[in-house]
N, CA, C and O atoms as CSV, one atom per row, in Angstrom:
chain,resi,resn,atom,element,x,y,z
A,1,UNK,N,N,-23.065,7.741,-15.897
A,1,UNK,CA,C,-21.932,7.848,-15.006
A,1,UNK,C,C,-20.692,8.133,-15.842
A,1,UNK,O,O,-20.277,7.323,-16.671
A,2,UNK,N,N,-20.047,9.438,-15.576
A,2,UNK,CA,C,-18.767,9.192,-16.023
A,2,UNK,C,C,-17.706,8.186,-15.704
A,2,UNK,O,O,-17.637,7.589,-14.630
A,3,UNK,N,N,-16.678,8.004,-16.965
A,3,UNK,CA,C,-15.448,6.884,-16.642
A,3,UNK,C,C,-14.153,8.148,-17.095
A,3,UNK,O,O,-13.656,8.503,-18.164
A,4,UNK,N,N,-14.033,8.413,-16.138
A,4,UNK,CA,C,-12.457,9.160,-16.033
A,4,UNK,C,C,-11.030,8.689,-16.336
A,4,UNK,O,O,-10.260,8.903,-15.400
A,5,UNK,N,N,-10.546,8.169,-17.285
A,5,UNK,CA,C,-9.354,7.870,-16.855
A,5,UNK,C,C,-8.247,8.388,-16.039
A,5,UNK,O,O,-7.533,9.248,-16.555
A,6,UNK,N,N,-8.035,8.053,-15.023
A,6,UNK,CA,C,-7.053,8.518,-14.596
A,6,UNK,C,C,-5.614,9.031,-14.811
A,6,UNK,O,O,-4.949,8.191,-15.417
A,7,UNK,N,N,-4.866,10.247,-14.474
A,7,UNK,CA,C,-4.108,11.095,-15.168
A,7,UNK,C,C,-3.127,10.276,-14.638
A,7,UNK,O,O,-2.810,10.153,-13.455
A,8,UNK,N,N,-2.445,9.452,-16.108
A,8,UNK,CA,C,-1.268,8.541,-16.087
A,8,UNK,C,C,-0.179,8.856,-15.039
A,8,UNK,O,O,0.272,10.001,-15.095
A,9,UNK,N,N,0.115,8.370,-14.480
A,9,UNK,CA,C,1.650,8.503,-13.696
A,9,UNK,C,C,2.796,7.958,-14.109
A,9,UNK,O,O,2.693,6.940,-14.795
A,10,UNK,N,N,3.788,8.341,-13.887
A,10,UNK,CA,C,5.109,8.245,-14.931
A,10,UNK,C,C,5.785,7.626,-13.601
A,10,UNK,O,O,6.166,8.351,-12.682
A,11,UNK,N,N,5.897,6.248,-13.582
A,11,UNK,CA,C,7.151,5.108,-12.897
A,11,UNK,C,C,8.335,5.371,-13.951
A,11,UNK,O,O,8.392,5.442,-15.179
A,12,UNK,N,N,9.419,5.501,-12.702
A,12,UNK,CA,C,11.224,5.201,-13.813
A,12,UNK,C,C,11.497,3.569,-13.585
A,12,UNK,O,O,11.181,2.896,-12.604
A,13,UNK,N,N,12.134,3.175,-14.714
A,13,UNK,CA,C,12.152,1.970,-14.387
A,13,UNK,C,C,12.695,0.976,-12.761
A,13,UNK,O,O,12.303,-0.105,-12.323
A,14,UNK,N,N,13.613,1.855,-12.304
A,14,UNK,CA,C,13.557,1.532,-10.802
A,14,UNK,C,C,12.417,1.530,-10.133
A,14,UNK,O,O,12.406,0.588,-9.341
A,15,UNK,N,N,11.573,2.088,-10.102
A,15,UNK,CA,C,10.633,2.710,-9.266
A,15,UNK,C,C,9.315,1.056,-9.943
A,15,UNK,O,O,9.082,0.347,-8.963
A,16,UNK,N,N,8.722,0.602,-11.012
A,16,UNK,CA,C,8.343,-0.351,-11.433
A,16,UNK,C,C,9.139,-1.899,-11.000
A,16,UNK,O,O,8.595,-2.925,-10.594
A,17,UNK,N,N,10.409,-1.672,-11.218
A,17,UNK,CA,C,11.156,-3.053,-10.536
A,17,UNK,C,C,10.683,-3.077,-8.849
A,17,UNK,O,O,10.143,-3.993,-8.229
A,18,UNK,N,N,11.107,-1.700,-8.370
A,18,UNK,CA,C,10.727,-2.051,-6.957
A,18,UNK,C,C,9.197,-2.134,-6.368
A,18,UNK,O,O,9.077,-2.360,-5.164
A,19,UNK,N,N,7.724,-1.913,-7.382
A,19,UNK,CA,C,6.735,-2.395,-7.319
A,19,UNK,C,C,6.836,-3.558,-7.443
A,19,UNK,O,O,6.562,-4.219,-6.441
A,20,UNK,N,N,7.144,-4.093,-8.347
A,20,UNK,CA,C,7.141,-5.616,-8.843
A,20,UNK,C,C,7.768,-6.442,-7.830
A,20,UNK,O,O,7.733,-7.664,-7.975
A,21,UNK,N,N,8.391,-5.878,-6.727
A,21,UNK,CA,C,9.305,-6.977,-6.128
A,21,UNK,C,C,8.322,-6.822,-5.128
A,21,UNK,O,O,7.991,-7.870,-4.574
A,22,UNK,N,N,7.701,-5.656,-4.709
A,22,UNK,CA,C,6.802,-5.616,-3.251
A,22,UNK,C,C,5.774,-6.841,-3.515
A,22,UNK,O,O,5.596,-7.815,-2.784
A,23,UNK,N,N,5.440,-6.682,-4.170
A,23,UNK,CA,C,4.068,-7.386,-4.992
A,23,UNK,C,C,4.427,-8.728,-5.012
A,23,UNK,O,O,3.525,-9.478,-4.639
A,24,UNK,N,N,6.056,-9.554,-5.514
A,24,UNK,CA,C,6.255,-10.549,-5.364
A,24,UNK,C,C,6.587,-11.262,-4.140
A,24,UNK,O,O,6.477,-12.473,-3.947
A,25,UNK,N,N,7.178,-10.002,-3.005
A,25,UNK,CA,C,7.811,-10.923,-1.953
A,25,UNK,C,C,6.680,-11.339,-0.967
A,25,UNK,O,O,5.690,-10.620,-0.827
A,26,UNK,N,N,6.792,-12.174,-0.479
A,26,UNK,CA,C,5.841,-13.104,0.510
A,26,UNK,C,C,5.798,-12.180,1.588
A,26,UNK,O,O,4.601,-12.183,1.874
A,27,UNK,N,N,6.395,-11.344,2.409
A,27,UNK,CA,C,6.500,-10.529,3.550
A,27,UNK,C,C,5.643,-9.590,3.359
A,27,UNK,O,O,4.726,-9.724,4.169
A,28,UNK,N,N,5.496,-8.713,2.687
A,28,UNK,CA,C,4.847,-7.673,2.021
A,28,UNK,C,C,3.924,-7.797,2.574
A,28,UNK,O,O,3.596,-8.972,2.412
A,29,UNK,N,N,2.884,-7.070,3.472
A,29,UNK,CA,C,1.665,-6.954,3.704
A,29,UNK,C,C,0.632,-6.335,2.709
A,29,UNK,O,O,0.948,-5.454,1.910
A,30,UNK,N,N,-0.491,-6.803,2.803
A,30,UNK,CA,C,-1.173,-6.655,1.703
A,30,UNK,C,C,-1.418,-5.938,1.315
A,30,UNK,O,O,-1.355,-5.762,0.098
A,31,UNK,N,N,-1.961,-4.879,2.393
A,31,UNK,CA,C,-2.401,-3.358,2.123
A,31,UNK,C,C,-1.027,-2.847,1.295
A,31,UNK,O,O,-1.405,-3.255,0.197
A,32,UNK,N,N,-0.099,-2.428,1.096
A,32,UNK,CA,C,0.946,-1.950,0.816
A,32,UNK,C,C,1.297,-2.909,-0.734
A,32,UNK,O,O,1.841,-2.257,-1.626
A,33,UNK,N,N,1.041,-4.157,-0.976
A,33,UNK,CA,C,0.670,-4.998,-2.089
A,33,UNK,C,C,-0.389,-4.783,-2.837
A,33,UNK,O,O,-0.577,-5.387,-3.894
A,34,UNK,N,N,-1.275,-3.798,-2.304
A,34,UNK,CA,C,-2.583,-3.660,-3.103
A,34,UNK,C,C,-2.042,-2.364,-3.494
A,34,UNK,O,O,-1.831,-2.287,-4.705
A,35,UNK,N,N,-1.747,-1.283,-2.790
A,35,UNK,CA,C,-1.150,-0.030,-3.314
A,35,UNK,C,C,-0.332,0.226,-4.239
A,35,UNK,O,O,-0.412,1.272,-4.882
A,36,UNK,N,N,0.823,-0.918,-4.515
A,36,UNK,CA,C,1.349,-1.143,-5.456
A,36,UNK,C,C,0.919,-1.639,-6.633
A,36,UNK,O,O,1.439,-1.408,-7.725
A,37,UNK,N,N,-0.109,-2.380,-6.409
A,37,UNK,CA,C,-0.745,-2.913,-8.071
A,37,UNK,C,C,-1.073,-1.952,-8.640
A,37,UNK,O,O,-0.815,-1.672,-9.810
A,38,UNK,N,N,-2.046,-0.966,-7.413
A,38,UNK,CA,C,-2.808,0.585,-8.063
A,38,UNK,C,C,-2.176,1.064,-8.520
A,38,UNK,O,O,-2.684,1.266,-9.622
A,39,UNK,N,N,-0.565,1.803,-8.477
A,39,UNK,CA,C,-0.266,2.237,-9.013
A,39,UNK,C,C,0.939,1.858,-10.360
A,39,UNK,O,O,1.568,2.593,-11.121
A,40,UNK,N,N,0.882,0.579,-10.217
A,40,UNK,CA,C,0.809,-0.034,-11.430
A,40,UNK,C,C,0.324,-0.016,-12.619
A,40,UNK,O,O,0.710,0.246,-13.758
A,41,UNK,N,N,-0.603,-0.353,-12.100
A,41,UNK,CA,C,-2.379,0.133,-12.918
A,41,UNK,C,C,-2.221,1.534,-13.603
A,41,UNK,O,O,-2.375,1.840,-14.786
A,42,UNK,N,N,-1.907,2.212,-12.640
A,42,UNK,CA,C,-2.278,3.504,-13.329
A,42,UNK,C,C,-1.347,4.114,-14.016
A,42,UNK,O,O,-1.552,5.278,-14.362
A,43,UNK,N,N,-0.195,3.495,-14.339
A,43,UNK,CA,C,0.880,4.096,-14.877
A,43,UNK,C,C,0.588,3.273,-16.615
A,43,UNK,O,O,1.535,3.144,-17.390
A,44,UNK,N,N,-0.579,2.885,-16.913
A,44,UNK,CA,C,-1.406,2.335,-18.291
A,44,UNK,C,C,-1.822,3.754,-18.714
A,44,UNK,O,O,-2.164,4.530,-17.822
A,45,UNK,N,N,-1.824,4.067,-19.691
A,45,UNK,CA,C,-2.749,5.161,-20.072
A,45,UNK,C,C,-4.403,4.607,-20.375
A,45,UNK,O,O,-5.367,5.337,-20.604
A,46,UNK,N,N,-4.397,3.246,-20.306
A,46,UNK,CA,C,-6.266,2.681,-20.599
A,46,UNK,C,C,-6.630,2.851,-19.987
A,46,UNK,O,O,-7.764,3.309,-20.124
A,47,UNK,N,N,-5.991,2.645,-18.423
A,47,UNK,CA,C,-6.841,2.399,-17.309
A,47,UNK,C,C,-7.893,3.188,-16.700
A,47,UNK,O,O,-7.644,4.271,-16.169
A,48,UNK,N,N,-9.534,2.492,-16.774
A,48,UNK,CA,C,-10.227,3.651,-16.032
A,48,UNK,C,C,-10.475,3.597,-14.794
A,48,UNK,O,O,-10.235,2.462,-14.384
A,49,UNK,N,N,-10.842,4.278,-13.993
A,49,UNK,CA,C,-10.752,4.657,-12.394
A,49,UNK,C,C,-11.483,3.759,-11.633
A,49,UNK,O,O,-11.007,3.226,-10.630
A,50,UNK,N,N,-12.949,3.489,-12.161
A,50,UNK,CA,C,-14.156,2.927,-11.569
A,50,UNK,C,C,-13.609,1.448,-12.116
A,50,UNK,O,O,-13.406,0.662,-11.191
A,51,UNK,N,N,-13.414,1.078,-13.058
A,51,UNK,CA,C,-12.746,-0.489,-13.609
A,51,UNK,C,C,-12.017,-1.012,-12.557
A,51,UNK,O,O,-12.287,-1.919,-11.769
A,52,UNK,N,N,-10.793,-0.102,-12.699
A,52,UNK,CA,C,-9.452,0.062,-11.179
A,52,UNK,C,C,-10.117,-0.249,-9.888
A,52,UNK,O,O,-9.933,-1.424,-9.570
A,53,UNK,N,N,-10.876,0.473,-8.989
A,53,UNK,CA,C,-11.409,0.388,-7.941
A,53,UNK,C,C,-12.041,-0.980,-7.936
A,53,UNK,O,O,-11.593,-1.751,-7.087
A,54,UNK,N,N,-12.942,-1.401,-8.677
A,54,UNK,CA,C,-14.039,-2.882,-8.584
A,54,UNK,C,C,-13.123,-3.943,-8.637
A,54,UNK,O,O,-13.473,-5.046,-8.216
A,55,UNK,N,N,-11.392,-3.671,-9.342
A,55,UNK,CA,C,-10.873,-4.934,-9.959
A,55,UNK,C,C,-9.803,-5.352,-8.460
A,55,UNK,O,O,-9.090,-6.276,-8.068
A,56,UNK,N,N,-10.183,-4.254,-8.096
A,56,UNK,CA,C,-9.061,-4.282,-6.499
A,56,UNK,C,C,-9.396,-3.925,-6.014
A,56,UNK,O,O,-8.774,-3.108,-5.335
A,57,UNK,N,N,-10.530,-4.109,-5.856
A,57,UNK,CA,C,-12.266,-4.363,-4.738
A,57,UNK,C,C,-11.157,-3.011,-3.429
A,57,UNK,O,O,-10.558,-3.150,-2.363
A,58,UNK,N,N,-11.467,-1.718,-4.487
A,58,UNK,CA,C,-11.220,-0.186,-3.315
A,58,UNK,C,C,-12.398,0.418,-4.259
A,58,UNK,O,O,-12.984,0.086,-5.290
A,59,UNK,N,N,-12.422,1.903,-2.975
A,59,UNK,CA,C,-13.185,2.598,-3.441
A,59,UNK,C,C,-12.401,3.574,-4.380
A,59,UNK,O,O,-11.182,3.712,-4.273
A,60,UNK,N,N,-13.339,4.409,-5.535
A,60,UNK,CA,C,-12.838,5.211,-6.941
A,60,UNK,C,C,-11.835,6.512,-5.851
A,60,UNK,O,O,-10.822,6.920,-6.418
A,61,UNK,N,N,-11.970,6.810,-5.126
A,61,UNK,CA,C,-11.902,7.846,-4.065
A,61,UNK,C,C,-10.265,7.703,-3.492
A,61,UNK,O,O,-9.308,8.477,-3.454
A,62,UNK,N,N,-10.548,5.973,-2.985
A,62,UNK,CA,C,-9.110,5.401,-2.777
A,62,UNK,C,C,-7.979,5.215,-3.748
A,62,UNK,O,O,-6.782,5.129,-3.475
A,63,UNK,N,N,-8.545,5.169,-4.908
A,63,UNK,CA,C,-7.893,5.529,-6.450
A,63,UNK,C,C,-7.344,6.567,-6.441
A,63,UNK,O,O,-6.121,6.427,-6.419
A,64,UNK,N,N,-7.642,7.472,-6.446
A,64,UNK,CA,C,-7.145,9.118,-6.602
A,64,UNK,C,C,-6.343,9.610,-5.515
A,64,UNK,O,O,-5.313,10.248,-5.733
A,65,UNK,N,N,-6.755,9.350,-4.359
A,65,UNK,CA,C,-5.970,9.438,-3.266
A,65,UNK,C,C,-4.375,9.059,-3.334
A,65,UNK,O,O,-3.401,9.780,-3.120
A,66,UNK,N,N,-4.437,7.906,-3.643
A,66,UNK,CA,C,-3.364,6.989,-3.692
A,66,UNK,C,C,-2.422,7.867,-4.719
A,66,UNK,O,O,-1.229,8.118,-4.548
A,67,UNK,N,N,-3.189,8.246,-5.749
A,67,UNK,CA,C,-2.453,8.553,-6.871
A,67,UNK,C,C,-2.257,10.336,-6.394
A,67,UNK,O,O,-1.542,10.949,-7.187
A,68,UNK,N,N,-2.773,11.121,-5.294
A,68,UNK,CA,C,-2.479,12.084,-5.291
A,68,UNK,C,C,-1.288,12.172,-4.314
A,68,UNK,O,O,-0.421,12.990,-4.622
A,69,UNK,N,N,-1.120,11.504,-3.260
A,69,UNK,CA,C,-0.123,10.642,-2.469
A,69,UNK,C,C,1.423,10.323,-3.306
A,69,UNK,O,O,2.556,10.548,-2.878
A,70,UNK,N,N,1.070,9.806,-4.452
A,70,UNK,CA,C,2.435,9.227,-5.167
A,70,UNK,C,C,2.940,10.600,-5.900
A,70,UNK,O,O,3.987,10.633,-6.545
A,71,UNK,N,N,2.061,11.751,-5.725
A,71,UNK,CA,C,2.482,12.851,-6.652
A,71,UNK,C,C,3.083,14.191,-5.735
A,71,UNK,O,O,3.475,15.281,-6.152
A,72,UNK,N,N,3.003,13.701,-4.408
A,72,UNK,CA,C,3.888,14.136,-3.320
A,72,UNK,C,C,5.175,13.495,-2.232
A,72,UNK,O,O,6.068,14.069,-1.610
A,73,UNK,N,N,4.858,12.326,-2.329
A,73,UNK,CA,C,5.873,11.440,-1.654
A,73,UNK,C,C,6.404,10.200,-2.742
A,73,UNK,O,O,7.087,9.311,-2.233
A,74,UNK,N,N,6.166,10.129,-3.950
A,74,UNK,CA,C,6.703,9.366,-4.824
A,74,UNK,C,C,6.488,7.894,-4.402
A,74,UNK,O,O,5.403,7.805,-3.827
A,75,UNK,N,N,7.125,6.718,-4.479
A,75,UNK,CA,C,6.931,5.440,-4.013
A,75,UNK,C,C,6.904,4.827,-2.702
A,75,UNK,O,O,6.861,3.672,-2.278
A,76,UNK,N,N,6.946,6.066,-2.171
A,76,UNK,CA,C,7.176,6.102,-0.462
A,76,UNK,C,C,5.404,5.793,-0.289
A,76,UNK,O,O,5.036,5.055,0.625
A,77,UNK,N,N,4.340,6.443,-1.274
A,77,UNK,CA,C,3.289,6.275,-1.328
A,77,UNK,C,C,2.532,5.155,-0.876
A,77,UNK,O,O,1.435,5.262,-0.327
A,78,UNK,N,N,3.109,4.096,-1.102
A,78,UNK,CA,C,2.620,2.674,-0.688
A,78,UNK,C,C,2.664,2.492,0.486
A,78,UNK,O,O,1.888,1.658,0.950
A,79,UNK,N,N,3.607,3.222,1.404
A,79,UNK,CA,C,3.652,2.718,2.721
A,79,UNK,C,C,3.170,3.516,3.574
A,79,UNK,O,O,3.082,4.695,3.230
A,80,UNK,N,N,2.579,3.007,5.335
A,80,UNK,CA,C,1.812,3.857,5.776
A,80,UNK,C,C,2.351,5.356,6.540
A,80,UNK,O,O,3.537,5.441,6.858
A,81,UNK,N,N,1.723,6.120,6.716
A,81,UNK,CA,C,2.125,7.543,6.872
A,81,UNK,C,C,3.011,7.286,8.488
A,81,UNK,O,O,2.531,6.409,9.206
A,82,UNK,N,N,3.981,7.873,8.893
A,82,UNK,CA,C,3.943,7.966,10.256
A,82,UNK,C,C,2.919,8.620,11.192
A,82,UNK,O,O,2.807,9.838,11.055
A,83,UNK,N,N,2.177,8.049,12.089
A,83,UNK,CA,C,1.401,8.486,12.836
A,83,UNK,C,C,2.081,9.112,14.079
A,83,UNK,O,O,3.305,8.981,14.069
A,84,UNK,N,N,1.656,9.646,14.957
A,84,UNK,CA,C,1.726,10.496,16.445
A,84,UNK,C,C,1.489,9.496,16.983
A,84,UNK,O,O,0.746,8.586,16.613
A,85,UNK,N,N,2.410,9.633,18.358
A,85,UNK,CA,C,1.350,9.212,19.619
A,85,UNK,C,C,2.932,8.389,19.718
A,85,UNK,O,O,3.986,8.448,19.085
A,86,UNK,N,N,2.327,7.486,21.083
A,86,UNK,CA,C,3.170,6.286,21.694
A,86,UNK,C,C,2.997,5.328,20.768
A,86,UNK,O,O,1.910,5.095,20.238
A,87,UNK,N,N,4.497,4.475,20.424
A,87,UNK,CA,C,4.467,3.571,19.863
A,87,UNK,C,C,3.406,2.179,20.461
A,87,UNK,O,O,2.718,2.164,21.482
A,88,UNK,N,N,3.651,0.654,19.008
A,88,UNK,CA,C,2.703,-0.453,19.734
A,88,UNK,C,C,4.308,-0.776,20.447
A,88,UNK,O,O,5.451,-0.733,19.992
A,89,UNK,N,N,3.754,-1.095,21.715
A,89,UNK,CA,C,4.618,-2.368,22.665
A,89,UNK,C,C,3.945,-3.332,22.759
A,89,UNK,O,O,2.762,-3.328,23.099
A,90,UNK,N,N,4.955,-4.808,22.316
A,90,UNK,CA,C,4.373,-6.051,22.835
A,90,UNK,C,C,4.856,-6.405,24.545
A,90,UNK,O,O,6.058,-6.474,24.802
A,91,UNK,N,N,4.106,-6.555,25.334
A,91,UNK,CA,C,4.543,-6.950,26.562
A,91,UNK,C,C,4.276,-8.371,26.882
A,91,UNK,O,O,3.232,-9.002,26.716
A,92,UNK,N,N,5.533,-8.801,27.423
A,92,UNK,CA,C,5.165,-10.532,27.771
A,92,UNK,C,C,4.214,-11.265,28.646
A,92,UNK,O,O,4.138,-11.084,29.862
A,93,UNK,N,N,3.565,-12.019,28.032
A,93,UNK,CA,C,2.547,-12.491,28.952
A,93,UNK,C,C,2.820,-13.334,30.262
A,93,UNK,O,O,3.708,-14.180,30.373
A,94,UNK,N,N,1.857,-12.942,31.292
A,94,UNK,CA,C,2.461,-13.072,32.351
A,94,UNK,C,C,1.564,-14.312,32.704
A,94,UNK,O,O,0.768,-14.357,33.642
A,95,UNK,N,N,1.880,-15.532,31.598
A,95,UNK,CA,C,1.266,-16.508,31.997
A,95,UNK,C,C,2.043,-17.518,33.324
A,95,UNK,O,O,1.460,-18.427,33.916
A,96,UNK,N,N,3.007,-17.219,33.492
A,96,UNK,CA,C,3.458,-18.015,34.962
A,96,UNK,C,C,3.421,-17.064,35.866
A,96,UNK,O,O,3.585,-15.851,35.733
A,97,UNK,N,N,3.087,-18.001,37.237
A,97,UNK,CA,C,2.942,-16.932,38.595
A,97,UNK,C,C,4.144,-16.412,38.712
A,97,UNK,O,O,3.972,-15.259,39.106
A,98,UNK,N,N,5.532,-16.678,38.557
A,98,UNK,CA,C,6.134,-15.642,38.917
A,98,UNK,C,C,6.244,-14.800,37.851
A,98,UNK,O,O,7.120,-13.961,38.061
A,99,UNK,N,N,5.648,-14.671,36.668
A,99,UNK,CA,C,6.191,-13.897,35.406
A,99,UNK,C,C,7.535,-14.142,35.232
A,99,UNK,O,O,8.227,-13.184,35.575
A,100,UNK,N,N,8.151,-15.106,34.812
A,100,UNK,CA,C,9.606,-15.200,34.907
A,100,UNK,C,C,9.182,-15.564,33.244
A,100,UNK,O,O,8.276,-16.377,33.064
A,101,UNK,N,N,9.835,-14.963,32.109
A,101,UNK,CA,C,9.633,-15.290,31.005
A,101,UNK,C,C,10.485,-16.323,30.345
A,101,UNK,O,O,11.624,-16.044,29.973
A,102,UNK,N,N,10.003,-17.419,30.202
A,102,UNK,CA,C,10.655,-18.251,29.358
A,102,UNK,C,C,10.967,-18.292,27.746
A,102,UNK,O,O,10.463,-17.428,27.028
A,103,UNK,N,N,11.952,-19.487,27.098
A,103,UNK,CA,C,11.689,-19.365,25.893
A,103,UNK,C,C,11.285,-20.283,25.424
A,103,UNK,O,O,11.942,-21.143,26.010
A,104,UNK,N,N,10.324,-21.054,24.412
A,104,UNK,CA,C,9.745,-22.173,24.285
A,104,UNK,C,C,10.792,-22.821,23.095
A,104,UNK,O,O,10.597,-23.952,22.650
């Protein structure tokens, strides 16, 4: 099996501070916390691809992606794409008979 290293990516030091903070703040959803380690990761020149993927239990595929992603939208990369369609609405539950919404 080949081990590819992956073709280093060049973070400016802004761009590494503001990984590091996604990664630290508690809000951060994970998916978008895991994207950031990756490309963390890959801004090592050691790092190999298949190592990367097993150590942040993704696939080698999701590796490259990610990293072909950051080489068109820059750190915007981590976050998810805008999709089409109708937005999510939360609608209030209409647990009382008159639906009159309270606040607890």
């Amino acid at each position: 099996m080949r081990r590819r290293p992956p073709h280093t990516i060049e973070l400016a030091g802004s761009a590494t501070v503001f990984l590091q903070q996604l990664i630290k703040d508690g809000r951060t959803e994970q998916r978008v916390a895991r994207r950031a380690r990756l490309l963390l990761a890959m801004s090592d020149p050691n790092t190999v691809v298949q190592d990367l993927a097993q150590r942040l239990e993704q696939s080698r595929f999701a590796v490259w992606d990610l990293r072909h992603r950051f080489q068109e939208r820059g750190v915007e990369a981590v976050f998810d794409a805008v999709r089409s369609g109708r937005p999510r609405t939360i609608s209030p539950s209409g647990a009382c008979r008159d639906r009159a919404v309270g606040l607890l």
